[in-house]
C-alpha positions as CSV (number, residue, x, y, z in Angstrom):
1,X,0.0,0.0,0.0
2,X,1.3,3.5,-1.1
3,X,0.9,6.3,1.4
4,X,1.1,9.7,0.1
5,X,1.5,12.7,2.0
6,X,0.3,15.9,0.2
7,X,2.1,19.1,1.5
8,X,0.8,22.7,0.7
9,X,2.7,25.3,-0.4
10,X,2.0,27.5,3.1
11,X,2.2,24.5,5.0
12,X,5.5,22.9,6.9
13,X,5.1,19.9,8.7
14,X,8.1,19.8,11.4
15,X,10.1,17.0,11.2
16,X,9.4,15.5,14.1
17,X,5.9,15.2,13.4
18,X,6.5,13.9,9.7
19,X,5.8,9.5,10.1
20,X,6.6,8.7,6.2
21,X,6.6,4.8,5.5
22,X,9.2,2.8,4.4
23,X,13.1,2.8,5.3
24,X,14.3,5.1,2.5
25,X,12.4,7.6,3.7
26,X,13.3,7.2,7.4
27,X,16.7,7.2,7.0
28,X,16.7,10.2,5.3
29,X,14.4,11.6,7.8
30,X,17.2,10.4,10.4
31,X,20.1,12.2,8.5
32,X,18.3,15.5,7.9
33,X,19.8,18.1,10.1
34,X,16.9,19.8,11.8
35,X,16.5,23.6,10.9
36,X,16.8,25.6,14.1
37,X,16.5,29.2,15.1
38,X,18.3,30.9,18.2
39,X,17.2,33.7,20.4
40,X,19.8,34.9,22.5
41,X,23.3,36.1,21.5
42,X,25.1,37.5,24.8
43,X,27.9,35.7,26.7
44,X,26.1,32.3,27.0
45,X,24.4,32.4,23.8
46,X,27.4,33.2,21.8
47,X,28.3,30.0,23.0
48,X,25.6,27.9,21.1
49,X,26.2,29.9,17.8
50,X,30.1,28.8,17.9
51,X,29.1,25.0,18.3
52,X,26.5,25.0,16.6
53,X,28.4,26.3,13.2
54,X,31.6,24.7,14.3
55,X,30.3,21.3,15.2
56,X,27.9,18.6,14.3
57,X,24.8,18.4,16.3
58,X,22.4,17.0,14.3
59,X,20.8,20.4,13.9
60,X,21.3,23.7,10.9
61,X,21.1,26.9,12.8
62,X,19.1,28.9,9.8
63,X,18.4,32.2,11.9
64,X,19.3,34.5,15.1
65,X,17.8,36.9,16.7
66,X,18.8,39.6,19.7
67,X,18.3,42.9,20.9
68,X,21.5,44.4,19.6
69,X,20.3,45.0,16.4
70,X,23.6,46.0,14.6
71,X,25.8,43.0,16.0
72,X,23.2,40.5,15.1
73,X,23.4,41.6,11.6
74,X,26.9,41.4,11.7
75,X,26.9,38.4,13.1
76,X,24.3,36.8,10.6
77,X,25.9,37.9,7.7
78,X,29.3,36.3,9.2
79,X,27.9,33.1,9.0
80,X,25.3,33.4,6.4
81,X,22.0,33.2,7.6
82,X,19.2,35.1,8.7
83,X,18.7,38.1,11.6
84,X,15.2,39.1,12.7
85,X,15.1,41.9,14.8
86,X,12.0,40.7,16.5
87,X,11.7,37.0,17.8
88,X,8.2,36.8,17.3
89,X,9.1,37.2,13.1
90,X,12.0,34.4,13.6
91,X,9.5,32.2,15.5
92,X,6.2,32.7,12.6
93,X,9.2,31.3,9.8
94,X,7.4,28.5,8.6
95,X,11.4,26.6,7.4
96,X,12.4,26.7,11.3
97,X,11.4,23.6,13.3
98,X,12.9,24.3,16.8
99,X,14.5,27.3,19.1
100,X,17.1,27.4,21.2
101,X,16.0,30.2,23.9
102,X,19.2,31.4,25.6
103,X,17.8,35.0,27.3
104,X,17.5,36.5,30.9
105,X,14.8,33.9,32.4
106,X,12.4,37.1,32.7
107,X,12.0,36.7,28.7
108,X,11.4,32.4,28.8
109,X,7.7,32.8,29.4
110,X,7.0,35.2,26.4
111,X,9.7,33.2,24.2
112,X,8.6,29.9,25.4
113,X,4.9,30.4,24.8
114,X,5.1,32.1,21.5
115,X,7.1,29.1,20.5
116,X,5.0,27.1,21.4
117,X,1.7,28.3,19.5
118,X,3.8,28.3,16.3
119,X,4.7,24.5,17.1
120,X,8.1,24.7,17.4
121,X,9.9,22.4,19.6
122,X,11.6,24.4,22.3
123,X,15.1,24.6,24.1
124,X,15.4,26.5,27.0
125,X,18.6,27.2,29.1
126,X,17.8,27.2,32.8
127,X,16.8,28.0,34.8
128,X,13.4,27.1,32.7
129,X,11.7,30.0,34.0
130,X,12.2,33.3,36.9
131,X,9.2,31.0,39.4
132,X,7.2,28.1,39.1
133,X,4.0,30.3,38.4
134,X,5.8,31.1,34.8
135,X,7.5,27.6,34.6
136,X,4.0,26.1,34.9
137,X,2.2,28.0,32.1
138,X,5.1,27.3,30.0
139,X,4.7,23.2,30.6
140,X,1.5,23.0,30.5
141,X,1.6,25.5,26.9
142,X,3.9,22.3,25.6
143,X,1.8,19.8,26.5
144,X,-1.5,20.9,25.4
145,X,0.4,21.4,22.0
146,X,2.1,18.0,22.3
147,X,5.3,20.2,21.7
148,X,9.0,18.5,22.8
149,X,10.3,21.2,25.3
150,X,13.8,20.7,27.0
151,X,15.7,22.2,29.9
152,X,19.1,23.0,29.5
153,X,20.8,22.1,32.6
154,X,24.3,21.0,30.8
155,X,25.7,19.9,34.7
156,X,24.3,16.7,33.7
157,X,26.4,16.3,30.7
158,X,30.1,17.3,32.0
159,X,32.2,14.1,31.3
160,X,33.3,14.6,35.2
161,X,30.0,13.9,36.7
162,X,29.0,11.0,34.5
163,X,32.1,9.8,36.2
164,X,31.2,10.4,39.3
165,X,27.7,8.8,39.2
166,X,29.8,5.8,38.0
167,X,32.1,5.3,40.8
168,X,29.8,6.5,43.5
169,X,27.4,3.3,42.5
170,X,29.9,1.3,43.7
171,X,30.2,2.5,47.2
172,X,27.3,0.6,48.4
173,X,24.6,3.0,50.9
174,X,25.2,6.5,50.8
175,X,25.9,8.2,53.8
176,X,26.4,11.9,52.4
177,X,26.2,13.8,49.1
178,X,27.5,17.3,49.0
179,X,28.4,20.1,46.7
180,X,30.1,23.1,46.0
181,X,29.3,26.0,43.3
182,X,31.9,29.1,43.8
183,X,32.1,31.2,40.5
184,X,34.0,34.4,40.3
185,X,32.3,38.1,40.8
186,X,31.3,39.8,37.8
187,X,30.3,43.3,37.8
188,X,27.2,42.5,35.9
189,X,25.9,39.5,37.8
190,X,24.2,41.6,40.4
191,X,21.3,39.0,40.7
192,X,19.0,37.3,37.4
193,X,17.9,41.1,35.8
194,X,17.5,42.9,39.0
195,X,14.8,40.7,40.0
196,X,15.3,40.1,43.5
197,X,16.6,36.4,42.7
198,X,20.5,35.6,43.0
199,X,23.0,32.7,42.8
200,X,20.1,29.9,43.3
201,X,18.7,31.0,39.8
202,X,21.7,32.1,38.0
203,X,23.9,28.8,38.4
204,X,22.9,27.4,41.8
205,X,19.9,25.4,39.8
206,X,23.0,23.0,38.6
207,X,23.5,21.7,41.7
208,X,19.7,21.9,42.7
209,X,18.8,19.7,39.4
210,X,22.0,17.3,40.3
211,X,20.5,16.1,43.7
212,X,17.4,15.5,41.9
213,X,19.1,12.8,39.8
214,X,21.2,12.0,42.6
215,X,17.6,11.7,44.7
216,X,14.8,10.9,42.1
217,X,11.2,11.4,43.5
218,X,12.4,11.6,47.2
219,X,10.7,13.9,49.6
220,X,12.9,15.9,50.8
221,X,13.3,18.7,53.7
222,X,15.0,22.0,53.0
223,X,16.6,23.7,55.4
224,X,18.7,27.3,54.0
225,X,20.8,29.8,54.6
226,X,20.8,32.9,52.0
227,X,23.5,35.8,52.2
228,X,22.5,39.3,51.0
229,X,24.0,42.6,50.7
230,X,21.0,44.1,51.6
231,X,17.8,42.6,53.0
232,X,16.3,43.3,49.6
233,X,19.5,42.4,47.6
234,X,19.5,39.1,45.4
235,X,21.3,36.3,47.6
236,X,25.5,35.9,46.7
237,X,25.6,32.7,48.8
238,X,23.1,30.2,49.4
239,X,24.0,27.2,52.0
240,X,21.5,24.3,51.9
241,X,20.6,21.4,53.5
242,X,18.7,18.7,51.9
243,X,17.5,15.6,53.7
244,X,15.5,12.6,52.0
245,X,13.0,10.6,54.0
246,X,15.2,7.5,54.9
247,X,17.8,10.2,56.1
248,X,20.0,11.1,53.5
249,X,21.6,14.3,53.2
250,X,22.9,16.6,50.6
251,X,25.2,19.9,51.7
252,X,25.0,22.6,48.7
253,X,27.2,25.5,49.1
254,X,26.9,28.0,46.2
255,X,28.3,31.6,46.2
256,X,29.8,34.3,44.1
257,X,33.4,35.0,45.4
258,X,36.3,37.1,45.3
259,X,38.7,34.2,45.4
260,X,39.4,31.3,42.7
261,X,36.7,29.4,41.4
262,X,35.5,26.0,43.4
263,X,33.4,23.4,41.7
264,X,33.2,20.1,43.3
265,X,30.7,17.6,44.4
266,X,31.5,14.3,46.4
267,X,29.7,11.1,47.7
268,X,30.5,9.0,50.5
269,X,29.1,5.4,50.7
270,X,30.2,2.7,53.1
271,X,32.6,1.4,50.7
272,X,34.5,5.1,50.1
273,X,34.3,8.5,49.4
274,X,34.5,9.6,45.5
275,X,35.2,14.0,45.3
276,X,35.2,15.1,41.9
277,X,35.9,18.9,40.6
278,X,34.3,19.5,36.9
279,X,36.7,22.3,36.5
280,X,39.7,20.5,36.7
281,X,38.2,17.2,35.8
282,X,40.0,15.4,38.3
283,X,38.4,12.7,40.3
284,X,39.7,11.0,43.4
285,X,38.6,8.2,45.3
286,X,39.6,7.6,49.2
287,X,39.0,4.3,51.3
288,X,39.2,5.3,55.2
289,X,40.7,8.8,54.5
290,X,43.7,7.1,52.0
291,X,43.7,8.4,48.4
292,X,43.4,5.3,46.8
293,X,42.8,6.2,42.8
294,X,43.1,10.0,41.2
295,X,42.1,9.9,37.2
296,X,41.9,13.0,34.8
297,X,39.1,12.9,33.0
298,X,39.3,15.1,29.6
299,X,36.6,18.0,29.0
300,X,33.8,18.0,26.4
301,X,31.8,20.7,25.6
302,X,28.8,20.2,27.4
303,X,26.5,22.1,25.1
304,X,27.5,20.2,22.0
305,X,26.4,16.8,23.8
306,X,23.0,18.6,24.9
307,X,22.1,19.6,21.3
308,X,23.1,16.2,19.8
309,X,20.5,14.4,22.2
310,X,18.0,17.3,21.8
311,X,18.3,16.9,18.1
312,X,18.2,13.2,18.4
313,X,15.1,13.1,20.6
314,X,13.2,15.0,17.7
315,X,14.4,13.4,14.7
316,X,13.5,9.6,16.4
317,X,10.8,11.0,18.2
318,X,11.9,10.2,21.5
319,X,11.2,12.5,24.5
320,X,14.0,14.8,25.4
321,X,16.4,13.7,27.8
322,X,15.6,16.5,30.6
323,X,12.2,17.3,30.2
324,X,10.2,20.8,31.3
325,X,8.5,19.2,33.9
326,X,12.7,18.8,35.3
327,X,13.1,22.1,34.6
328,X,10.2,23.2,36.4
329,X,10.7,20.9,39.5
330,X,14.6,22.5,39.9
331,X,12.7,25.9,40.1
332,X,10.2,24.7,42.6
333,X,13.3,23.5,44.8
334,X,15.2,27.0,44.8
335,X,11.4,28.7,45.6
336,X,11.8,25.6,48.8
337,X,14.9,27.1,49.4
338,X,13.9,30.8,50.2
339,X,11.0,30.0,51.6
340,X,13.4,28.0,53.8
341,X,15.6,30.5,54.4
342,X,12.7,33.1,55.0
343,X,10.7,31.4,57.8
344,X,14.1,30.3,59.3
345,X,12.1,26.4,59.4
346,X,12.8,23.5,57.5
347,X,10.6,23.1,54.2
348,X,8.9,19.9,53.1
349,X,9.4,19.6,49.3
350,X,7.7,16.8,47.3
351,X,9.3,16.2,43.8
């Protein structure tokens, strides 16, 4: 039986939604780069437009857009393809098939939403949204319109961790999980957009996503500590406690510091402890306080591994490999966490 598929000249079916019979067809489907737009060209975002024209991810970055009008032009003719001042023109393009959002979380909801109605599946860099409020409409935006929509925490893809997760599966019962986010002061990073929220939003929702692996669907209490300039000041330090119903704990220290960069996290089991730093990629095991193995393990760029599997999930229509519903519950625990802090009382959170 021949199936026939009869496509309009004003209408683009995305790619992922495209089921065409027979394995010629699939395979092409499978080896068609998918076209992508990206929203967002500052520090970070610059960052997806290198790999993404310099590496193969499975996707073909077609168009940009950002609010410096004059560099984006420069930048688009650089690489040959399209600038559109406004998103909301770069989103309506009927040839693009999924965004990469990379703005100030303020703008996700707007972005995220207008993506969404055009049927565009959707990457977000975290933190997926500035509160759950926002991170809510925008899930429940993708799932009405059966839309793929990913959260970019990359933590989960630095070669170093993977390694980590590895050995500390070996160590028989936990005992302790802890782990440690110090990034250098930058004049500009006086909280997320001057909107009362600090370190917990800006990078701290790493470590906040990593105990969720580390702790999938446990209940957890929060206790916290936040340190302010001001009362009214974003937080420059948060120092949580975490604690899972059979008594597990996780320490999270995360700050912005004067001194040199500190990026660690370590589990101790019965069998050892495992401390790895994702900076230097060194990882260490000890057995009874003796350093019984050190191994370097080499860097990748984590952002290139997150858009290969993003691009994968669509092209095999597969769901994405952290979802917004992850996104949105890494949120919900740094809300847990000032509430914490605020009331000066522990904090039941249910993931």
């Amino acid at each position: 039986m021949e199936w026939r598929i009869r496509i309009y000249a004003k209408l683009t079916i995305p790619i992922y939604f495209l089921l065409l019979p027979g394995k010629p067809s699939q395979e092409r489907q499978l080896n068609t780069p998918i076209p992508v737009g990206l929203i967002g060209l500052g520090r970070h975002g610059s960052r997806y437009l290198r790999h993404l024209v310099e590496e193969e991810t499975g996707g073909k970055l077609v168009a940009i857009s950002r609010q410096q009008v004059d560099k984006g032009r420069q930048q688009a003719l650089h690489h040959g393809i399209q600038f559109f001042p406004d998103y909301r023109d770069l989103v309506a393009d009927p040839a693009i098939q999924a965004m990469l959002v990379v703005v100030p979380p303020a703008l996700n909801t707007s972005i995220a939403l207008e993506a969404i109605k055009h049927r565009k599946a959707v990457l977000l860099e975290k933190p997926l949204a500035l509160n759950s409020t926002e991170g809510r409409q925008i899930v429940a935006g993708a799932k009405q319109a059966g839309v793929p929509l990913m959260t970019g925490h990359t933590l989960r893809y630095e070669p170093v961790i993977r390694k980590i997760h590895e050995i500390g599966s070996n160590l028989w019962h936990w005992q302790s999980l802890s782990g440690t986010m110090h990034l250098e002061e930058r004049p500009e990073a006086n909280g997320v957009q001057g909107t009362g929220h600090g370190v917990l939003l800006e990078f701290g929702i790493h470590l906040l996503d990593w105990v969720r692996v580390m702790m999938p669907g446990e209940p957890l209490t929060v206790s916290a500590n936040l340190t302010r300039s001001s009362p009214h000041a974003p937080e420059t330090r948060a120092e949580v406690t975490l604690t899972s119903r059979l008594g597990l704990t996780c320490q999270l220290d995360i700050a912005r510091v004067r001194a040199k960069r500190v990026t660690h996290i370590e589990i101790v089991g019965e069998k050892g402890r495992v401390l790895a730093d994702w900076t230097s990629g060194m990882v260490q095991t000890f057995d009874q306080g003796a350093l019984t193995s050190q191994e370097f393990v080499p860097a990748t760029p984590t952002i290139v591994l997150m858009l290969r599997d993003f691009f994968q999930a669509l092209r095999t229509r597969h769901p994405v490999p952290i979802t917004g519903e992850e996104g949105l519950r890494a949120v919900e625990l740094a809300e847990a966490c000032h509430q914490a802090a605020n009331s000066r009382k522990p904090i039941h959170f249910q993931q």
